[in-house]
TORBA-108766 format. One record per atom (N, C-alpha, C): x, y, z; residue in three letters. Coordinates in pm, whole numbers, plus 50000, padded with zeros to 5 digits. Layout:
XYZALA ...
This chain:
915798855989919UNK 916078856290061UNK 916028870790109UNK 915538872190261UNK 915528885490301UNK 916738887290415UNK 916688897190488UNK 917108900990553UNK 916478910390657UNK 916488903990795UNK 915928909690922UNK 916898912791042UNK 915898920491124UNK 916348919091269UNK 914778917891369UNK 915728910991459UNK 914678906391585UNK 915658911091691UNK 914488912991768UNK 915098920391871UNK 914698917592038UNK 915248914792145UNK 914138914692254UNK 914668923392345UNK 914308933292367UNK 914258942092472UNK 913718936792593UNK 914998938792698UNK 914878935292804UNK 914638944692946UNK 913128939992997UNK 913258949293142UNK 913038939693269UNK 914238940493350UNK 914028932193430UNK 913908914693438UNK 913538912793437UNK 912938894593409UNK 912138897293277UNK 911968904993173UNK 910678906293073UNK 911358910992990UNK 910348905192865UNK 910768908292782UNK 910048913092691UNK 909788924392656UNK 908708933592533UNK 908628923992406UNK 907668918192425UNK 906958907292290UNK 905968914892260UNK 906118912792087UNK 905228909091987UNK 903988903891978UNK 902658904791988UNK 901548892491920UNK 901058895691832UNK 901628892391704UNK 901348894591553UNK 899818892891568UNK 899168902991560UNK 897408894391536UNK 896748909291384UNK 897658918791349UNK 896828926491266UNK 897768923591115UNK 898658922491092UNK 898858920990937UNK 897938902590875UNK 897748911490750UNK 896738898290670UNK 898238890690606UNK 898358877890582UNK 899028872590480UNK 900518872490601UNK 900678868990737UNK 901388872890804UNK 901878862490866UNK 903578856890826UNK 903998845390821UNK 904218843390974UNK 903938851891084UNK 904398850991215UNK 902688856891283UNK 901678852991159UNK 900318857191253UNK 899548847191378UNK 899118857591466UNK 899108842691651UNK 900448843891736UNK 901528842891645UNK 902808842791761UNK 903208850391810UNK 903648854391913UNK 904338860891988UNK 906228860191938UNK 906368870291936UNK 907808873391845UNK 908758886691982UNK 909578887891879UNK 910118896891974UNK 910168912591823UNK 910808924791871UNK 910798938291752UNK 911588933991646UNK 911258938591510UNK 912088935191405UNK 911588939791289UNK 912438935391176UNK 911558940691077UNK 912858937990958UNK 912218941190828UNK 913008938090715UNK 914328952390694UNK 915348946390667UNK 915818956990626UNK 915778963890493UNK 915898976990489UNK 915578987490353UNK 917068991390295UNK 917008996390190UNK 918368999190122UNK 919349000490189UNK 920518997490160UNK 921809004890230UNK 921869002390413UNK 921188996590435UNK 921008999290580UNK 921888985890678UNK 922198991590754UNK 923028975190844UNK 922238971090942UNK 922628961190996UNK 922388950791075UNK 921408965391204UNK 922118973791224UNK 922368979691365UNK 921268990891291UNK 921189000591155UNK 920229005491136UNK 919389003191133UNK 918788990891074UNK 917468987391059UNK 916808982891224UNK 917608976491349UNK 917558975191443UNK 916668987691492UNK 917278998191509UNK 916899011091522UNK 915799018291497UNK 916149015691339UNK 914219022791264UNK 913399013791334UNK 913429001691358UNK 912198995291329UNK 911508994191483UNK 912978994991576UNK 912018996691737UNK 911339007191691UNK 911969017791665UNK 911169029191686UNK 909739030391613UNK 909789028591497UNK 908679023191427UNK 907639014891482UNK 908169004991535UNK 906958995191591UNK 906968997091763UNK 907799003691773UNK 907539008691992UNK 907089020391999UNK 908159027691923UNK 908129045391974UNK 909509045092092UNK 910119033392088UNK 911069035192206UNK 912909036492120UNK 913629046692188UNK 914909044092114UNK 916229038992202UNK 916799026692112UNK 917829017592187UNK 919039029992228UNK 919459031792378UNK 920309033892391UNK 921639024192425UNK 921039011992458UNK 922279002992499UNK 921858986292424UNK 922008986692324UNK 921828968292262UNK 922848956792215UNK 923098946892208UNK 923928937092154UNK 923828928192093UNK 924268927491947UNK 924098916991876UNK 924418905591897UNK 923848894291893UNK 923878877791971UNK 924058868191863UNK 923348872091764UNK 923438862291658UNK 922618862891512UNK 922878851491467UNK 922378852991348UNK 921218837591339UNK 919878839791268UNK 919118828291263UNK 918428827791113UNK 919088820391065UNK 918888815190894UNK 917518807990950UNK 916148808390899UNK 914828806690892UNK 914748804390754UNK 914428789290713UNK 914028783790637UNK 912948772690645UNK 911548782990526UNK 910428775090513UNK 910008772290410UNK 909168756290393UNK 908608755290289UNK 907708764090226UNK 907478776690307UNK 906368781390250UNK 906938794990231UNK 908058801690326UNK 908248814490279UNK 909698814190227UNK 910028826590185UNK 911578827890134UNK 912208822390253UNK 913598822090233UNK 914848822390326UNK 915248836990412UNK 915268834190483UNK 915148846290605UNK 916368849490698UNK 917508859590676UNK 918198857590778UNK 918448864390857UNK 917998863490963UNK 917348873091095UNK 918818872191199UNK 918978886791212UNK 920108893391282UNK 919868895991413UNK 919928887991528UNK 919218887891622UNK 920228897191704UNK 919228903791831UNK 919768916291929UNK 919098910092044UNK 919988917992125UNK 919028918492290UNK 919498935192275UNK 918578937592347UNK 918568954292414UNK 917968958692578UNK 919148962192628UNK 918548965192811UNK 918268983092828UNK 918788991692707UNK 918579004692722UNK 917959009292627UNK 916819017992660UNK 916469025392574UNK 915579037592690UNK 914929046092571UNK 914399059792640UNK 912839057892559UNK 911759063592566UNK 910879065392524UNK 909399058292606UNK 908689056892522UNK 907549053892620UNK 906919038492503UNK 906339031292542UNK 905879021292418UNK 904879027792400UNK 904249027992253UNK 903169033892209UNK 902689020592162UNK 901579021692070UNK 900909009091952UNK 901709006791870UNK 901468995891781UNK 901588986491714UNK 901358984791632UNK 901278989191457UNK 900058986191388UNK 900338970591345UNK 901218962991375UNK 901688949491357UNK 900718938091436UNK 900788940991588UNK 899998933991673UNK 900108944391792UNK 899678937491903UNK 899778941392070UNK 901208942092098UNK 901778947792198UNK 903128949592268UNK 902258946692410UNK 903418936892455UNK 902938935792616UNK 904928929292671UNK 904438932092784UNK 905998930192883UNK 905658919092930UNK 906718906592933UNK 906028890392950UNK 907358885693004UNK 907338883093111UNK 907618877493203UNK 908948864693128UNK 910128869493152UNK 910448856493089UNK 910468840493124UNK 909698836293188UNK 909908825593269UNK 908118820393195UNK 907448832993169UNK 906198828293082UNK 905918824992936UNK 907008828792896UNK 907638829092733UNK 907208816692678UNK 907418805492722UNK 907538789892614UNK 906088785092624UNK 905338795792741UNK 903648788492722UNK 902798791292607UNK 903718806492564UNK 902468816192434UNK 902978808592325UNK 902158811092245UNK 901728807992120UNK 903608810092013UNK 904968802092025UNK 905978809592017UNK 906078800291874UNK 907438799991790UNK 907678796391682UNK 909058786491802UNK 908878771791755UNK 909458761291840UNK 910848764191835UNK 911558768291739UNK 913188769291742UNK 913208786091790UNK 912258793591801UNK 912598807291923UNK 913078800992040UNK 912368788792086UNK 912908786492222UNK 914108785392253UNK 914888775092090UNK 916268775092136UNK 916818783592118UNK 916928796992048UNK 917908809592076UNK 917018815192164UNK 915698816692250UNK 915668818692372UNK 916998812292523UNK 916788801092494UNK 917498795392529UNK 919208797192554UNK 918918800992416UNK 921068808192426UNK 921068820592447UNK 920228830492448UNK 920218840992498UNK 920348842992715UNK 919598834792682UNK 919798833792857UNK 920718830192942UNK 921318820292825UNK 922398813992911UNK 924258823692871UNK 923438837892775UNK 924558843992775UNK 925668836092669UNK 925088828992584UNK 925878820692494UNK 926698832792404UNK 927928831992352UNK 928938839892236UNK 928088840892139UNK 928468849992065UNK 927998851391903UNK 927558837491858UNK 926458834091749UNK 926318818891733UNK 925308825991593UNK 925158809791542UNK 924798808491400UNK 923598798191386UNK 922398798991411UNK 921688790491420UNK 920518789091279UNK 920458772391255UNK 919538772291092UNK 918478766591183UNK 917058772291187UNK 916598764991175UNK 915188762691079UNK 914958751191008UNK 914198749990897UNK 912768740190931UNK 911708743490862UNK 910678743590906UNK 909498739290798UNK 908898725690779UNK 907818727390719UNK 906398730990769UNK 906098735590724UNK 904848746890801UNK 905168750490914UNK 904678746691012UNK 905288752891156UNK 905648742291223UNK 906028727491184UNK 906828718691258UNK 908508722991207UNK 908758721691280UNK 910468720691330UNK 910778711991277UNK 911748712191150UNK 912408694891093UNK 914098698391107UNK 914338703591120UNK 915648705491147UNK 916218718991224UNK 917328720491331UNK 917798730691419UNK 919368723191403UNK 920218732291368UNK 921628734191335UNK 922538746691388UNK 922958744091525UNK 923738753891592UNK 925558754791589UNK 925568765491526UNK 927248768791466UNK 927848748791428UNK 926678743991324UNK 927198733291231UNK 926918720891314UNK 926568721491411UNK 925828708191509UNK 924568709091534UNK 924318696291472UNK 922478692991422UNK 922078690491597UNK 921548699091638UNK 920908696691774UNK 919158693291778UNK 918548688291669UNK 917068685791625UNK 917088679391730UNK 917508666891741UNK 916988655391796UNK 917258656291970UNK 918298661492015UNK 918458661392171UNK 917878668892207UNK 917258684192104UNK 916158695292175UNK 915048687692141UNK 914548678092058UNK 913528672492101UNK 912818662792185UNK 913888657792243UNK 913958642992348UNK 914188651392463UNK 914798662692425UNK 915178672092617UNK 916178669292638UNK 917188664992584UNK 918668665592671UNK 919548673192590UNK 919078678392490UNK 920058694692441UNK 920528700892570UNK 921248711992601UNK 921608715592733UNK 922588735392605UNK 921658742392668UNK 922708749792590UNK 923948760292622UNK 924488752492755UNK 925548760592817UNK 926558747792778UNK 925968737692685UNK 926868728192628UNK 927348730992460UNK 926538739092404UNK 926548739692287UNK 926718758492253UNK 927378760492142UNK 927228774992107UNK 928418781292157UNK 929568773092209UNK 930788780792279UNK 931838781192142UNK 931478773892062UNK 932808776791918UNK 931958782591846UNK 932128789391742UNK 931258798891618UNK 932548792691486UNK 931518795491439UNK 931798791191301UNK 933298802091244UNK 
C-alpha cells in the first residue's frame, strides 16, 4: 500500500486539474485528477502536499485544508491511501507539467471530463463543505463496485441518484 496526497486548488468557481496524458504505465492516464503525488521518507500528510504542488505547478500553498482521507482500492493496483486537501492560497505562477496538462476548469464542468467515478463523490463532499470524512472506494478496472463513506455503503443510492451528500459525512469515524 502507498501513500498520497491529492489536492484541488481552488480559484474562484475552478479548480486547477490534472490531465494525466504523459507518464507510460499510468494508473490515472486520460483522467483528469486534481495535484498530488506519493509520499517520500519521513514526510507528512502536509509535506508531501507541499513538495509536490510545487513540483508539479511551480505554485506554493499559502492557505490549504485537509478534508479527508480516500482508501483507493484496485484490482489492478496496490492499495492507495490518498490524503485529500483543498487549497484557496497560494503565490507563484503555474508552470508545466511533466505528468500531463494543467488547465483551470470550471467547477460546474468537472463531472463531463474524462474523471475517476468515486472523484465525483468526494467532489461532491467537498462542495458541500462536508467535516473531515473517510471514504473507501474500490474498483475493478475502472468500474466502481463499491463506495463506503465514514462506514455507510453509499454504492447503490450514488448510483440510482438519490445519495444526497449534505445527508451523509456529518459523523467520522
Amino acid at each position: 500500500m502507498i501513500n498520497t496526497t491529492l489536492l484541488y486548488i481552488e480559484e474562484g468557481q475552478r479548480y486547477l486539474m490534472l490531465h494525466r496524458t504523459k507518464k507510460e504505465n499510468d494508473l490515472n492516464h486520460d483522467k483528469w485528477v486534481g495535484i498530488g503525488g506519493k509520499f517520500e521518507d519521513k514526510e507528512s500528510p502536509e509535506d508531501c502536499l507541499l513538495r509536490e504542488t510545487f513540483e508539479e505547478t511551480g505554485l506554493t500553498l499559502t492557505k490549504y485544508r485537509y478534508r479527508g482521507i480516500v482508501t483507493f482500492i484496485s484490482n489492478e493496483w496496490p492499495t492507495e491511501y490518498m490524503h485529500l486537501f483543498t487549497a484557496t492560497g497560494f503565490t507563484g505562477n503555474v508552470g508545466p507539467c511533466a505528468e500531463g496538462d494543467l488547465e483551470w476548469i470550471d467547477k460546474k464542468a468537472l463531472r463531463a471530463l474524462p474523471l475517476w467515478e468515486g472523484d465525483k463523490i468526494f467532489l461532491d463532499l467537498l462542495e458541500q463543505d462536508a467535516p473531515f470524512f473517510s471514504l473507501k472506494l474500490a474498483y475493478e478496472g475502472d468500474e466502481l463496485v463499491q463506495a463506503v463513506l465514514n462506514g455507510t455503503d453509499i454504492l447503490d443510492s450514488w448510483k440510482d441518484g438519490t445519495w444526497r451528500p449534505d445527508t451523509h459525512g456529518k459523523e467520522t469515524i
